[in-house]
C-alpha positions in Angstrom: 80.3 118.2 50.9 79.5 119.6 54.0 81.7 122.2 53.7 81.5 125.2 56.3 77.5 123.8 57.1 76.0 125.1 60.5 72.8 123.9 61.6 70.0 125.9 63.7 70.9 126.2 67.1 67.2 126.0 67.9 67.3 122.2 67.6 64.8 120.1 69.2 64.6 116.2 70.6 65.6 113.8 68.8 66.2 116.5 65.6 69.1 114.9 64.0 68.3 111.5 65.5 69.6 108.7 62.6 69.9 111.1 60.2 72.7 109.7 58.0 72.8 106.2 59.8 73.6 103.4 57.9 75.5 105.7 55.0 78.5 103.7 53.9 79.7 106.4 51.1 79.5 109.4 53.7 83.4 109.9 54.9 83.8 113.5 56.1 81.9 115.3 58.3 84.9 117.3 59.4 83.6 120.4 58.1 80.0 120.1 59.8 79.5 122.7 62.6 76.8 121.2 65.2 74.7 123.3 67.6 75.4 123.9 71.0 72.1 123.4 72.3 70.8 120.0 72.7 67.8 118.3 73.5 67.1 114.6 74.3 68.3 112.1 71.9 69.1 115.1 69.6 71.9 113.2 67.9 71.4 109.9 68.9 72.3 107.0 66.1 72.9 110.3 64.0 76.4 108.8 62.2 75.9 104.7 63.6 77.4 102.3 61.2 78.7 104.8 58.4 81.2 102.6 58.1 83.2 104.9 55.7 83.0 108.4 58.1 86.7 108.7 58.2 86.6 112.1 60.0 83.5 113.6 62.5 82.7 116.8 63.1 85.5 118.6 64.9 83.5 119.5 67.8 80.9 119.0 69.6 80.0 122.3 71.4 77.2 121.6 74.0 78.8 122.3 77.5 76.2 120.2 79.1 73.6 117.6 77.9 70.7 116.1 77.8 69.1 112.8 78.2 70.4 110.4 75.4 71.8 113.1 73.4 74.8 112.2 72.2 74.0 108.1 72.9 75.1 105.8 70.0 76.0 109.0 67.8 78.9 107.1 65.8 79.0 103.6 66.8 79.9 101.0 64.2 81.9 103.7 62.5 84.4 101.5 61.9 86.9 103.7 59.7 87.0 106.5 62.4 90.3 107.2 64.4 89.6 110.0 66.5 86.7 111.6 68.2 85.6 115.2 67.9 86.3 117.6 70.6 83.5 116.5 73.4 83.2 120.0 75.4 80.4 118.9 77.6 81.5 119.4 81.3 78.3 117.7 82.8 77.2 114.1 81.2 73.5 113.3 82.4 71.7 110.3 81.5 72.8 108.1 78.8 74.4 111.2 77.4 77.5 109.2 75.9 76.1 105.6 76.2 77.4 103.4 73.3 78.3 107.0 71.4 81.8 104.3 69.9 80.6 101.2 70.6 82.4 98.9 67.7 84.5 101.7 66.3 87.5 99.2 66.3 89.8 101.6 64.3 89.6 104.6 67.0 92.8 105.8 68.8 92.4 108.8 70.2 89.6 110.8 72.4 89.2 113.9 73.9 87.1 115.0 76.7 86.3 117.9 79.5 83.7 116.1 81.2 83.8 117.5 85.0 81.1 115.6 86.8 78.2 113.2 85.8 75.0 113.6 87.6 73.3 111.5 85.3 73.3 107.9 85.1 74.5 105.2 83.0 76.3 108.3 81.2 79.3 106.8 79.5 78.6 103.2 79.4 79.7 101.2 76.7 80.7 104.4 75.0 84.2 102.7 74.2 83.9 99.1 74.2 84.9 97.3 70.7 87.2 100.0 70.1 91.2 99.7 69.7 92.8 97.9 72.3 95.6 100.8 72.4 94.6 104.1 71.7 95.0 107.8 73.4 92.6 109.2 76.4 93.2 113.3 76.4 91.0 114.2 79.4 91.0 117.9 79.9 88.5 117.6 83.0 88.4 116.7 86.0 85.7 113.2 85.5 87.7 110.0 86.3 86.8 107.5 83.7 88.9 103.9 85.3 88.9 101.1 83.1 85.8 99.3 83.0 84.1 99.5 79.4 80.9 98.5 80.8 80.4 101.4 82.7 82.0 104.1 81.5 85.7 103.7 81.3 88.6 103.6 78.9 89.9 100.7 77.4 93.2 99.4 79.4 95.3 99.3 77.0 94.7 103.4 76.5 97.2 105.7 77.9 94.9 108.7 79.6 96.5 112.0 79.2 95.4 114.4 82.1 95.4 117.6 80.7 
């Protein structure tokens, strides 16, 4: 159990990278607090293909990112619904690439992203996901609807916020 668990926020690249990847009997991280700070491909892979994670972490703090941080962070989480909280207001690159590729039971995300000065920040970040699900987008980042590069599904109803 991960109950109430807060890492360092001294983290460093690629810190949590694939750290439980692959687990099929890990299903909640729900109670996991992650670190605001982030550095390149901190989390990346950190949750891909636990299959079982039913619920991620609630939040994911960082206002801004780095390169690759957050990239492929749960894809192939197949069991996951809903997204944490993604708080970051300025995506560089690769920040969210592939973070739910083939997470074909997710419904519902929620985002503040403002701007993206990055590249290739989002792509892929929802494609193999369900076909109708819910976009809350509390920023001001338009996302369109092509998966490839960085958009919502079409069958997803956005929610400005």
């Amino acid at each position: 159990s991960f109950a109430g668990t807060t890492f360092d926020s001294n983290t460093g690249q690629g810190v949590f990278y694939r750290l439980f990847n692959t687990s099929t009997t890990l299903t909640y991280a729900d109670s996991l607090f992650l670190p605001s700070n982030t550095a390149s491909n901190c989390y990346e892979r950190m949750f891909s293909n636990c299959t079982g994670l039913i619920k991620a972490p609630v939040e994911l703090p960082a206002t801004s990112t780095n390169e690759s941080c957050y990239s492929y962070m749960f894809s192939g989480c197949t069991s996951l619904t809903e997204s944490p909280i993604l708080k970051a207001n300025s995506l560089y690159n690769y920040s969210y690439y592939g973070m739910f590729l083939n997470c074909s039971n997710l419904v519902k995300v929620t985002t503040y992203a403002n701007n993206r000065p990055g590249s290739h920040t989002c792509d892929y970040w929802l494609q193999g996901v369900s076909q109708t699900g819910d976009f809350y987008n509390y920023g001001t980042l338009t996302y369109g609807n092509n998966i490839q590069y960085g958009g919502m599904p079409s069958g997803w109803t956005e929610h400005i916020m």
